[in-house]
OpenMM code with the backbone's topology and positions (N, CA, C; nanometers):
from openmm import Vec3, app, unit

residues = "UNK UNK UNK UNK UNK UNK UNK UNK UNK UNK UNK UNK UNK UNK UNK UNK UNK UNK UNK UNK UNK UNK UNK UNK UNK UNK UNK UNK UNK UNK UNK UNK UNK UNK UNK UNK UNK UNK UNK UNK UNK UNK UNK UNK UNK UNK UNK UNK UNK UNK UNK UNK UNK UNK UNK UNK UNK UNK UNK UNK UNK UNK UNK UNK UNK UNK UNK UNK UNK UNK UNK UNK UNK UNK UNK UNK UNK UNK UNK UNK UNK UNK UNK UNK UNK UNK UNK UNK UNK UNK UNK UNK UNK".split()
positions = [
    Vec3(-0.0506, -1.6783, 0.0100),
    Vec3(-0.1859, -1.6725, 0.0656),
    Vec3(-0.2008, -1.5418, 0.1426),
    Vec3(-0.3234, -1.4928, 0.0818),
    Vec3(-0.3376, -1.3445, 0.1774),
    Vec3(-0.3938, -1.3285, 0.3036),
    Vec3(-0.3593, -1.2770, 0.3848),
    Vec3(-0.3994, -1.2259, 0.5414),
    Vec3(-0.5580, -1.2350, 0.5843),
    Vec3(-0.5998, -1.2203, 0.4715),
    Vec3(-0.7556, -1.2170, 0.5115),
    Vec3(-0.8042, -1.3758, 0.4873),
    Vec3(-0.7160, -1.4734, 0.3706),
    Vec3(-0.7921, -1.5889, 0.3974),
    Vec3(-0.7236, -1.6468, 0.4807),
    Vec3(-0.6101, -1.6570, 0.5626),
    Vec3(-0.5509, -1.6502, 0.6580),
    Vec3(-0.6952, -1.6529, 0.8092),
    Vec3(-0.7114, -1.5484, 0.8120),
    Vec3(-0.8004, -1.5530, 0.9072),
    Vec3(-0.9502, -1.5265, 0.9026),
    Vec3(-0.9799, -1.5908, 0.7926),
    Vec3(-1.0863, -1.6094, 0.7784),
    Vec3(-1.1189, -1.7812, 0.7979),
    Vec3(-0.9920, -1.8877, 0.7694),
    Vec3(-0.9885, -2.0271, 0.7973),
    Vec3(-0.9545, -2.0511, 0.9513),
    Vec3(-0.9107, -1.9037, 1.0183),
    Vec3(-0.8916, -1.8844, 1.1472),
    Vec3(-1.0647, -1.9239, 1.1978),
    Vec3(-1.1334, -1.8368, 1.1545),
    Vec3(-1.2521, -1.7786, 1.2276),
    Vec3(-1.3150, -1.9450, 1.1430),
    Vec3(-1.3175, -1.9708, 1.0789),
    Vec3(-1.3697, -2.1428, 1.0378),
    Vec3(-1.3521, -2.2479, 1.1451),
    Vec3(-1.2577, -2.2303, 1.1839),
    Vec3(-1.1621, -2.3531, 1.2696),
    Vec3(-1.2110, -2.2677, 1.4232),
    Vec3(-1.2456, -2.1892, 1.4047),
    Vec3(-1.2711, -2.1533, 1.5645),
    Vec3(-1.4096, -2.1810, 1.5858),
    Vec3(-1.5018, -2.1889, 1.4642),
    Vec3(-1.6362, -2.2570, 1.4733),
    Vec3(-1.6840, -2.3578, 1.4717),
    Vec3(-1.5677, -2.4363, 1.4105),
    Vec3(-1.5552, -2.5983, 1.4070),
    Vec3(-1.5808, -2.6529, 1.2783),
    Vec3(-1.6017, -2.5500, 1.1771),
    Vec3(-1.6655, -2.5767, 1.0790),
    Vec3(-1.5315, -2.6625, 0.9389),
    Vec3(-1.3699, -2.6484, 0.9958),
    Vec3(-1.2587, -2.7016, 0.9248),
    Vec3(-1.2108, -2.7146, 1.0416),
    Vec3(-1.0930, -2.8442, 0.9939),
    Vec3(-1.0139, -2.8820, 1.1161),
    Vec3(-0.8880, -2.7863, 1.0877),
    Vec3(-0.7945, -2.8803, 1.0592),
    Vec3(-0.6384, -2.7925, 1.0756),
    Vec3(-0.5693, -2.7624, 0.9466),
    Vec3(-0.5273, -2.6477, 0.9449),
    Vec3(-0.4862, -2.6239, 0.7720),
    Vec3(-0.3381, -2.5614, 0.8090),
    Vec3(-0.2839, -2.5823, 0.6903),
    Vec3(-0.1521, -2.5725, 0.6938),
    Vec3(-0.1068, -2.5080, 0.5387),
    Vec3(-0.0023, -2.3655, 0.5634),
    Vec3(0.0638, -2.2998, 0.4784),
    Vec3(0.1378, -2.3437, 0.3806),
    Vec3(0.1204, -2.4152, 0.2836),
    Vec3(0.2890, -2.4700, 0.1363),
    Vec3(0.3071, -2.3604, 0.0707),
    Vec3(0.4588, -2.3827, 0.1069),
    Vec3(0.5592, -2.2907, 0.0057),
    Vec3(0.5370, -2.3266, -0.1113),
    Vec3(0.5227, -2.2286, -0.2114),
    Vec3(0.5516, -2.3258, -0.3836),
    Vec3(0.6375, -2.1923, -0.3780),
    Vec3(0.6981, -2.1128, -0.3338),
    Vec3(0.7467, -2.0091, -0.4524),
    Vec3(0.6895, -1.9165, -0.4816),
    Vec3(0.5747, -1.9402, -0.5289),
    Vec3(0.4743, -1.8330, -0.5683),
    Vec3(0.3681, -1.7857, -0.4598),
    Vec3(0.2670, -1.7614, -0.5015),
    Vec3(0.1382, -1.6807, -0.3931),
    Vec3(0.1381, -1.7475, -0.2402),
    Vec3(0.1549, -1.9316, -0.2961),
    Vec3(0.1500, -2.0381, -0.1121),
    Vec3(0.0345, -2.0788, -0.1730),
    Vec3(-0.0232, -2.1952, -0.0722),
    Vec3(-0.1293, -2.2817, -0.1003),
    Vec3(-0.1341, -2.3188, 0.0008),
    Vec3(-0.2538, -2.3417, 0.0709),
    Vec3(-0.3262, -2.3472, 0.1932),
    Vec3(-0.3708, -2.5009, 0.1723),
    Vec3(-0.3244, -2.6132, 0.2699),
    Vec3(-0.4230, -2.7095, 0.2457),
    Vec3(-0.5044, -2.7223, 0.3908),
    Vec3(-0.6042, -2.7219, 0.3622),
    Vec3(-0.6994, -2.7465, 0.4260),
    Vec3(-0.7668, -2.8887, 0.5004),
    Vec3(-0.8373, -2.9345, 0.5873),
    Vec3(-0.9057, -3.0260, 0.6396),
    Vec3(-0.9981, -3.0110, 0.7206),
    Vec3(-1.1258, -3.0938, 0.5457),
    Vec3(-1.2224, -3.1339, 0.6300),
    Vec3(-1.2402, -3.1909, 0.7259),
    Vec3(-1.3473, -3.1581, 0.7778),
    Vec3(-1.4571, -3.2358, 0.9121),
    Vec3(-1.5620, -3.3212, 0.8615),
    Vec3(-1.6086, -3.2596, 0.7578),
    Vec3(-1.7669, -3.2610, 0.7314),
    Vec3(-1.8696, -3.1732, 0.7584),
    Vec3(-1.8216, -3.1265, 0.8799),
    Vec3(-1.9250, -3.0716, 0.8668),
    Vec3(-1.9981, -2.9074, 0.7923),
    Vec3(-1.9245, -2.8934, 0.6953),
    Vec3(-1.9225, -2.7639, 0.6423),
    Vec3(-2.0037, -2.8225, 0.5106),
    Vec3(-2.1084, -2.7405, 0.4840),
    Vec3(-2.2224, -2.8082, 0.3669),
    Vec3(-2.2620, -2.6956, 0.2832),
    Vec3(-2.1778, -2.5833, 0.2857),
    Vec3(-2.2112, -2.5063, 0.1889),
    Vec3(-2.1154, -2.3507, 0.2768),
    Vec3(-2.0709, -2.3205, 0.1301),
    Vec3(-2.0009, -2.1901, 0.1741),
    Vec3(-1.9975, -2.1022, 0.0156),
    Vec3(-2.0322, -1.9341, 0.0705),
    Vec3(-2.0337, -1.9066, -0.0536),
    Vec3(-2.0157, -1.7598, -0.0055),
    Vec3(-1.9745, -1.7180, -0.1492),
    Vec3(-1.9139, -1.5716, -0.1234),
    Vec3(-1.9366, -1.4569, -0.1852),
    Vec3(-2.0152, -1.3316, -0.0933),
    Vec3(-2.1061, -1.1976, -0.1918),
    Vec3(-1.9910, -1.1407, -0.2480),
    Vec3(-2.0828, -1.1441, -0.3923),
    Vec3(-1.9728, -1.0391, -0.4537),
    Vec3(-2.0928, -0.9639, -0.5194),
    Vec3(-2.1045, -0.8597, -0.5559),
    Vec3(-1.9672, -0.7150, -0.5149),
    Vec3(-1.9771, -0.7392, -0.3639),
    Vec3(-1.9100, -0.6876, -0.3142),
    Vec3(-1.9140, -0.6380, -0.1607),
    Vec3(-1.9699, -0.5698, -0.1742),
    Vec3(-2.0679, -0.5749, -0.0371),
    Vec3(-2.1397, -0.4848, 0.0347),
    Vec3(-2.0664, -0.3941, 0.1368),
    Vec3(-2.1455, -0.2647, 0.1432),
    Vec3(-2.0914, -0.1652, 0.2520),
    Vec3(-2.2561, -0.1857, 0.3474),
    Vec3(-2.1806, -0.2934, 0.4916),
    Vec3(-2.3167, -0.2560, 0.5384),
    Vec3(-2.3104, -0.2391, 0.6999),
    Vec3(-2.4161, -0.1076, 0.7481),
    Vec3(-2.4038, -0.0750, 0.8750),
    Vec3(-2.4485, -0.1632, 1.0113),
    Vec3(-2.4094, -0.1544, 1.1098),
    Vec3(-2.5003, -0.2618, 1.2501),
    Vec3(-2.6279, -0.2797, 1.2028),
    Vec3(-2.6864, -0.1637, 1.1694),
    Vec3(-2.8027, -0.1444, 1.1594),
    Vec3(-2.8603, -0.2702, 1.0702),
    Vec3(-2.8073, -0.2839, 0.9737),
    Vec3(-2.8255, -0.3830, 0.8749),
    Vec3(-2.7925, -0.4799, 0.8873),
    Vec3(-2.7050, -0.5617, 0.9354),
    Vec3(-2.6512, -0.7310, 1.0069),
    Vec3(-2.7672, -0.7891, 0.9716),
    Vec3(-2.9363, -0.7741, 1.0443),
    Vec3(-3.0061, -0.8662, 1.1080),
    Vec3(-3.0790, -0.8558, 0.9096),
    Vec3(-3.1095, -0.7762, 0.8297),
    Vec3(-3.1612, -0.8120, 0.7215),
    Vec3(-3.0717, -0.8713, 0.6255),
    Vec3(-2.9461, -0.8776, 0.6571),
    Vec3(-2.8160, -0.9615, 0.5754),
    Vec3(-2.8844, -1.1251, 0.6339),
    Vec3(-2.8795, -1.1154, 0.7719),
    Vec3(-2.8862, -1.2535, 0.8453),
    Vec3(-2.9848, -1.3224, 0.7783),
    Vec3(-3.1160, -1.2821, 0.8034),
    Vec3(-3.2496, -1.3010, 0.7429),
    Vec3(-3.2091, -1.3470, 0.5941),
    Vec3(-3.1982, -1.2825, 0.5585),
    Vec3(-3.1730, -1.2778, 0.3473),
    Vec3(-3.0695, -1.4243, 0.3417),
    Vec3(-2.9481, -1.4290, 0.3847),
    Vec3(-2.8751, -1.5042, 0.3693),
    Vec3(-2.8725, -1.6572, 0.4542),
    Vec3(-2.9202, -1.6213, 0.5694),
    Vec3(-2.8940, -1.7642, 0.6727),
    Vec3(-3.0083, -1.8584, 0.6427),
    Vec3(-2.9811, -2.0315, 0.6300),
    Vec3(-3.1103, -2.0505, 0.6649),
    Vec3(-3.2203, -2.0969, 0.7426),
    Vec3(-3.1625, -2.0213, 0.8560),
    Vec3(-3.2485, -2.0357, 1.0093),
    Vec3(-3.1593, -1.9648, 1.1044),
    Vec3(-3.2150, -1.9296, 1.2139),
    Vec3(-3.1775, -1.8571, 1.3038),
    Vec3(-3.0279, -1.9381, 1.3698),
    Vec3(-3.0353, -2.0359, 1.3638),
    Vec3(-2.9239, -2.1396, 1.4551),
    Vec3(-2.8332, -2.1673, 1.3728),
    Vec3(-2.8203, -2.1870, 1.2885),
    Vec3(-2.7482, -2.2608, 1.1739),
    Vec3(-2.6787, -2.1101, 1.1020),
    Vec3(-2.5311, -2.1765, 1.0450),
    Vec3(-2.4704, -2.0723, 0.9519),
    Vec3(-2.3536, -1.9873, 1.0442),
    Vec3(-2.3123, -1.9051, 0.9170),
    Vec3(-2.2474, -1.7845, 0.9795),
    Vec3(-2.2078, -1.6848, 0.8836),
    Vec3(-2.2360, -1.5658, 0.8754),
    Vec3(-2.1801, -1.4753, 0.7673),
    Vec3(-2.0271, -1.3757, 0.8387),
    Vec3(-1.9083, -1.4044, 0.7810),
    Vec3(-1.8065, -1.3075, 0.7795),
    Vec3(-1.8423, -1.2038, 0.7780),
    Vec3(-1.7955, -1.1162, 0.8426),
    Vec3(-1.7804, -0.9772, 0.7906),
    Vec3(-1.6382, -0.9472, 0.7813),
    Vec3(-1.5675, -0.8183, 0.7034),
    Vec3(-1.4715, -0.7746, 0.6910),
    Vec3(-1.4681, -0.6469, 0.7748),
    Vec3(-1.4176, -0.6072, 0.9000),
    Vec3(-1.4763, -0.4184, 0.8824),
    Vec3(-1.3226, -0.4195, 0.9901),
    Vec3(-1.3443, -0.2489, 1.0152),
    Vec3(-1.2145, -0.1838, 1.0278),
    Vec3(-1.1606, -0.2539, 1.1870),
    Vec3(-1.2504, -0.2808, 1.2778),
    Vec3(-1.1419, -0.3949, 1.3668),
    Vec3(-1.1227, -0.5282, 1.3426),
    Vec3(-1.0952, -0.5482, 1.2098),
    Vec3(-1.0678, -0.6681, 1.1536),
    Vec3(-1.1516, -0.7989, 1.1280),
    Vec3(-1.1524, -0.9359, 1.0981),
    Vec3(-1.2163, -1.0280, 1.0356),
    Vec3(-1.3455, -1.0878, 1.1796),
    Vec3(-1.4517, -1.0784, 1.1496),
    Vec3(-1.5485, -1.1486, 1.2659),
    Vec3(-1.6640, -1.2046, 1.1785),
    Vec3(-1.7250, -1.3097, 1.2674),
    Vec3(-1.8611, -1.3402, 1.2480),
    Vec3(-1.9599, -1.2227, 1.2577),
    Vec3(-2.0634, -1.2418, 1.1794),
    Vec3(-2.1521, -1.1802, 1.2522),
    Vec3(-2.2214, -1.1438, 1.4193),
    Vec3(-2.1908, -1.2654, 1.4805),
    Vec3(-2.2217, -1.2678, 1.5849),
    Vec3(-2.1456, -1.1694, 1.6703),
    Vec3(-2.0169, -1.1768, 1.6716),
    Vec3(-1.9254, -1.0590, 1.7405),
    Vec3(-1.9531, -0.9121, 1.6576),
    Vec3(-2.0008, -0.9201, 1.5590),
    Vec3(-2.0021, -0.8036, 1.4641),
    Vec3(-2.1453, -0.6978, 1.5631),
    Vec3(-2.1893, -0.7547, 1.6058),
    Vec3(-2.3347, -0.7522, 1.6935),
    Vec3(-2.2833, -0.6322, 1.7724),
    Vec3(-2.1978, -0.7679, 1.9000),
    Vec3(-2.1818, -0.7666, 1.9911),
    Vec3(-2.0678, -0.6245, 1.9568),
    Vec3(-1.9990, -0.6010, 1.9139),
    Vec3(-1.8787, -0.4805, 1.9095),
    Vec3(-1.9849, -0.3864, 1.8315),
    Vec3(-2.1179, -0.3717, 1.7687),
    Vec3(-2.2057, -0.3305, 1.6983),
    Vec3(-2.0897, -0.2366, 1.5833),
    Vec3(-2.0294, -0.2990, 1.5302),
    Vec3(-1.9821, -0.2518, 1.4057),
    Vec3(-2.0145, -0.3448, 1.2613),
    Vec3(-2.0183, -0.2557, 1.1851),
    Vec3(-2.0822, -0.3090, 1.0456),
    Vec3(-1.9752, -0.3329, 0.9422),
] * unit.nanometer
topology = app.Topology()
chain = topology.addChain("A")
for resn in residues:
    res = topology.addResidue(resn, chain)
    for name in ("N", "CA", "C"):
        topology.addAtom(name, app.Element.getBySymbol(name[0]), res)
């Protein structure tokens, strides 16, 4: 299992959105098992990647969320894995 979904089930579990997941050895790549809550009702993932600046967050948010309260979009950027919300707040894109 790679580093980024690593802490990307980090940044899940810190929102409440999965409970507790745990690393299996097989030998090969690993396998992550996971546990639900419930309360996670949809998750989905842009592809291609986007290259996008602070500037841009709030028309990602808009386009993708659906409502101001609800949701959360990942970002990937060079100080590592965040919500949008911290993505703001450190104003990196």
């Amino acid at each position: 299992a790679s580093k980024v979904v690593i802490k990307f089930l980090q940044l899940m579990q810190k929102h409440g959105y999965i409970g507790e997941f745990e690393l299996v050895d097989d030998h090969r790549a690993g396998k992550i098992v996971v546990e639900l809550n419930g309360r996670l009702n949809k998750c989905g993932v842009i592809s291609p990647r986007y290259d996008i600046g602070h500037a841009q967050i709030e028309d990602w948010i808009a386009r993708l969320l659906p409502s101001r309260q609800f949701g959360m979009i990942v970002l990937t950027t060079s100080q590592g894995i965040m919500d949008h919300e911290e993505a703001r707040r450190k104003r990196v894109g």
